[in-house]
Backbone as ProteinMPNN parsed JSONL, in Angstrom:
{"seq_chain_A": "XXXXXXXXXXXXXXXXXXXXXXXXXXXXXXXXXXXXXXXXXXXXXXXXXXXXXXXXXXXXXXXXXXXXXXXXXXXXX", "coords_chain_A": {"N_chain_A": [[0.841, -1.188, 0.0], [0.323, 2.109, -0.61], [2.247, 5.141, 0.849], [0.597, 6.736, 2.816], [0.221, 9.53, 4.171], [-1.913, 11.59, 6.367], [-1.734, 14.928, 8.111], [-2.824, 17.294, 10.587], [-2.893, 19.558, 9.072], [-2.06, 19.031, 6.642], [-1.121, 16.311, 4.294], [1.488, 13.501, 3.367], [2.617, 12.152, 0.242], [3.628, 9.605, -1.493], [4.019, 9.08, -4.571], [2.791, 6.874, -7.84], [5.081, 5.954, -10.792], [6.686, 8.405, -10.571], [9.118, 11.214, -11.02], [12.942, 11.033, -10.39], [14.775, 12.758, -8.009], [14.421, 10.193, -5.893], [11.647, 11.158, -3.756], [8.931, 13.094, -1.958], [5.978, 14.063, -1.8], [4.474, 16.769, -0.194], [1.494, 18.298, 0.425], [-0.942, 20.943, 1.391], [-3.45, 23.156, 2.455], [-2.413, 25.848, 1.439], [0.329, 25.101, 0.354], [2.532, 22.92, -2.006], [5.01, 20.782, -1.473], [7.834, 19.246, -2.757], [9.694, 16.798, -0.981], [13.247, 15.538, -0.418], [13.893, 12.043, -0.29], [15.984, 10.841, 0.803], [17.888, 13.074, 2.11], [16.425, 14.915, 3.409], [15.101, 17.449, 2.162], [13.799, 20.25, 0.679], [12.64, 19.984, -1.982], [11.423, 21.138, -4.613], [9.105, 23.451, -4.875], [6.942, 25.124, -2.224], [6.792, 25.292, 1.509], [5.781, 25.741, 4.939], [7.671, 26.349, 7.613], [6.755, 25.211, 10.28], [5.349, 22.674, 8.891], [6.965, 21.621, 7.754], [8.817, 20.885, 9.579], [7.414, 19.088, 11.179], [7.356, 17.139, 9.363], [9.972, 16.335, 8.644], [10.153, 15.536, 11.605], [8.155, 13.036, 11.43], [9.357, 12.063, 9.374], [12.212, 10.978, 9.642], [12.9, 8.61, 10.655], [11.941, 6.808, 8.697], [13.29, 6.595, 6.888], [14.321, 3.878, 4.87], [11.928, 2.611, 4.728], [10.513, 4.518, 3.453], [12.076, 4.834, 0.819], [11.878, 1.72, 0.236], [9.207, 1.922, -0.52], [9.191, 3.916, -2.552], [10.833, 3.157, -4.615], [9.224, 0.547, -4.973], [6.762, 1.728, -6.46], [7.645, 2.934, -8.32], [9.308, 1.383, -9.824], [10.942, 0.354, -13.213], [10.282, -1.011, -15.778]], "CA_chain_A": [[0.0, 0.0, 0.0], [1.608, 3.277, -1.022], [2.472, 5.754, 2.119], [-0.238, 8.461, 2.41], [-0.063, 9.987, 5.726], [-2.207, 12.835, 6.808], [-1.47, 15.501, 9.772], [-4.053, 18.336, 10.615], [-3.275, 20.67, 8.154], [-1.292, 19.111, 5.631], [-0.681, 15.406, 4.16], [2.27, 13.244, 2.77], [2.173, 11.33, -0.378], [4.507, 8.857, -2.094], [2.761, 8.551, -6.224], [3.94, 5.74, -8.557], [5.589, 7.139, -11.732], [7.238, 9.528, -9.944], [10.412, 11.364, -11.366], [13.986, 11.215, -10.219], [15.664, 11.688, -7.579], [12.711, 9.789, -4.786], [10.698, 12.166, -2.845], [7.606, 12.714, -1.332], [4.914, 15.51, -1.996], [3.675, 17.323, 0.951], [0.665, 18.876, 0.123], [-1.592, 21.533, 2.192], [-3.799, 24.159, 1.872], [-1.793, 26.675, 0.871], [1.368, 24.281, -0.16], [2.631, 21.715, -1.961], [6.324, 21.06, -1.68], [8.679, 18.024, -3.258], [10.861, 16.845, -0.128], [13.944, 15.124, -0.87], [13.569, 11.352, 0.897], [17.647, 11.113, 1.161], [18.016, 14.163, 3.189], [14.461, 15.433, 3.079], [15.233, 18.83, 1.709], [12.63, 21.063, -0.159], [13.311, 20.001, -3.7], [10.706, 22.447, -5.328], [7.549, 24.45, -4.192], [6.831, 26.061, -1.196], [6.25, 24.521, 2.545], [5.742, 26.319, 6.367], [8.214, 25.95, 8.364], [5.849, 23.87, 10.985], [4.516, 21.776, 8.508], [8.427, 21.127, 7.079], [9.448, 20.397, 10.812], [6.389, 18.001, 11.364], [7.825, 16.365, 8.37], [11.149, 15.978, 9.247], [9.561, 14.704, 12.31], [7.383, 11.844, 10.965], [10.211, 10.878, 7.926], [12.966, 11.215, 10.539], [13.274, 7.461, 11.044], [11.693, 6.056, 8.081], [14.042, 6.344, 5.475], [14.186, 2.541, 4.539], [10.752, 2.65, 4.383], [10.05, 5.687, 2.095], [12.846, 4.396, -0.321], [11.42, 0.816, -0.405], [8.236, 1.611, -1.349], [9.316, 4.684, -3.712], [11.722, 2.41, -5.293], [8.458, -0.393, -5.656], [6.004, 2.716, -6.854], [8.539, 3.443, -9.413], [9.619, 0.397, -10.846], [10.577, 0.675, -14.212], [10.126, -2.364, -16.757]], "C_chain_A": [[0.879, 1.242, 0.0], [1.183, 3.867, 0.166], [1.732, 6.927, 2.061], [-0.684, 8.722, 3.825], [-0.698, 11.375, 5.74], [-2.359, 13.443, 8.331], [-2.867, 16.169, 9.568], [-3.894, 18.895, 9.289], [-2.748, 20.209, 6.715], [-1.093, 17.322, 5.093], [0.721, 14.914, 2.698], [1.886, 12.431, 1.911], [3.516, 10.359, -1.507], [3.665, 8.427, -3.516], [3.817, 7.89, -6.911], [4.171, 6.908, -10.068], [5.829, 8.433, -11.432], [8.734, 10.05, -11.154], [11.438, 11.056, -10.791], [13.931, 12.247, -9.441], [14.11, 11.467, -6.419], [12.602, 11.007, -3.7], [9.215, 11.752, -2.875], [7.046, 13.97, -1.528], [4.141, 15.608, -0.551], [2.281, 17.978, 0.431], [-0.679, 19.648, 1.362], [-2.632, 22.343, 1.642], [-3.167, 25.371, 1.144], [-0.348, 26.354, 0.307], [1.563, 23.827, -0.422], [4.377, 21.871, -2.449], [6.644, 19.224, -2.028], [9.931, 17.563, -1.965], [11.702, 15.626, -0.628], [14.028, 13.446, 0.064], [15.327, 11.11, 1.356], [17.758, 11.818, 2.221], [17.244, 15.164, 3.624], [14.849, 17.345, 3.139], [14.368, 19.081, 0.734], [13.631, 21.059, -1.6], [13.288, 20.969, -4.971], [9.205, 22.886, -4.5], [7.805, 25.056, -2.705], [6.205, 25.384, 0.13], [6.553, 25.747, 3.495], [6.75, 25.754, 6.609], [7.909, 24.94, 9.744], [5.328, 22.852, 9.989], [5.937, 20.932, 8.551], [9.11, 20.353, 8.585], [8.485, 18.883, 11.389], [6.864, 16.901, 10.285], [8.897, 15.462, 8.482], [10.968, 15.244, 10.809], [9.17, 13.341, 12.109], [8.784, 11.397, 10.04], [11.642, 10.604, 8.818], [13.809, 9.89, 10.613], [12.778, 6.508, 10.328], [12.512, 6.278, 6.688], [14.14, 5.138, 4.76], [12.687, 2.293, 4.214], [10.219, 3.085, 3.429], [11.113, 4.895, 0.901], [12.268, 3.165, -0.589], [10.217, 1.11, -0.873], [8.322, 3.166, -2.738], [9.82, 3.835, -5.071], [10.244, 1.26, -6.272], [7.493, 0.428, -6.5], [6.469, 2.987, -8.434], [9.183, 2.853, -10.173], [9.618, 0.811, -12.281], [11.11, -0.66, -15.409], [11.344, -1.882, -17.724]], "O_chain_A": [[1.98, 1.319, 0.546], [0.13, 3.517, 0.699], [2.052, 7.94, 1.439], [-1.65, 8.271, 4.441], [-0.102, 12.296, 5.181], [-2.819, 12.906, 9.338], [-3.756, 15.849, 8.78], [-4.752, 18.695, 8.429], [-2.968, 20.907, 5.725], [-0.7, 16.869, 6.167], [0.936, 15.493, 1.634], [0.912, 11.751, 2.235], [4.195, 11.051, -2.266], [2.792, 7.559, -3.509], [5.04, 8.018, -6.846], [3.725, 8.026, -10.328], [5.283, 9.415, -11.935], [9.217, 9.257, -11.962], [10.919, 10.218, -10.054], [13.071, 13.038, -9.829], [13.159, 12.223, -6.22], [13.479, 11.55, -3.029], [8.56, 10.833, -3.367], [7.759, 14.964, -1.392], [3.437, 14.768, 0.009], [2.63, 18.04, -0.748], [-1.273, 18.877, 2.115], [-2.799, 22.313, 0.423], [-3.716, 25.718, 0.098], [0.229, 27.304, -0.223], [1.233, 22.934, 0.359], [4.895, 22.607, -3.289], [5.956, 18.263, -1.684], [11.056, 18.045, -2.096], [11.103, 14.718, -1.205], [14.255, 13.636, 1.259], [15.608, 11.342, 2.531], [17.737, 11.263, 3.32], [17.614, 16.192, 4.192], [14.796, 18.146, 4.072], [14.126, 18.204, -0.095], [14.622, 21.637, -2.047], [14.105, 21.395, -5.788], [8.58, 22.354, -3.582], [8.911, 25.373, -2.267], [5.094, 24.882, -0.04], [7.326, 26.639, 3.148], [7.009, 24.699, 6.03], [8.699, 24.084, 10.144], [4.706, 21.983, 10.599], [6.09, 19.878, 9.169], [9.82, 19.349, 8.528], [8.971, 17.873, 11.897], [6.637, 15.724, 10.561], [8.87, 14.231, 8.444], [11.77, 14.351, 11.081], [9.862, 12.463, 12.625], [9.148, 10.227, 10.157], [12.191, 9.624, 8.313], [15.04, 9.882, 10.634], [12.875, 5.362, 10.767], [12.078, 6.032, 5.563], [13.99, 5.442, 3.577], [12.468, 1.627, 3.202], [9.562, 2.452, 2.603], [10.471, 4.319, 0.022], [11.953, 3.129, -1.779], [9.993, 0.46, -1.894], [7.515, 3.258, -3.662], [9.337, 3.864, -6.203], [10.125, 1.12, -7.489], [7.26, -0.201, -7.533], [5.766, 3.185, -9.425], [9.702, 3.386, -11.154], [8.676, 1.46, -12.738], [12.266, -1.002, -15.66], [11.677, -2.57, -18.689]]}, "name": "protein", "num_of_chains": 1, "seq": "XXXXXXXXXXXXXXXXXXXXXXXXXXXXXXXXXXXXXXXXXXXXXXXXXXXXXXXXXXXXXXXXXXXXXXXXXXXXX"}
């Protein structure tokens, strides 16, 4: 099952056919940013600084996680 976590204001999403290099889309009301799952840095768009820290929070300790299922999401024949 692909990784789709939602907080209060804002949720994470891992989509198959993704681009290069693996990340994760944050998406909010007023944001949607590309974080980097490597070193979870704002790849492109625009995030809060609380949402970005809540982030770094939650992905903090799942790196193995986010990469295996980006990696299975993204398979490419």
């Amino acid at each position: 099952m692909p990784i789709d976590k939602t907080f209060d204001a804002f949720r994470i999403e891992l989509r198959s056919r993704d681009h290069a290099p693996p990340h994760f889309h944050v998406v909010g009301p007023d944001f949607h940013a590309l974080i980097a799952i490597r070193d979870l840095q704002v790849l492109r768009g625009t995030i809060t600084r609380r949402a970005l820290a809540e982030v770094a929070a939650w992905a903090g300790g799942r790196h193995d996680e986010l990469m295996a299922e980006w990696r299975r999401l993204n398979e490419r024949d």
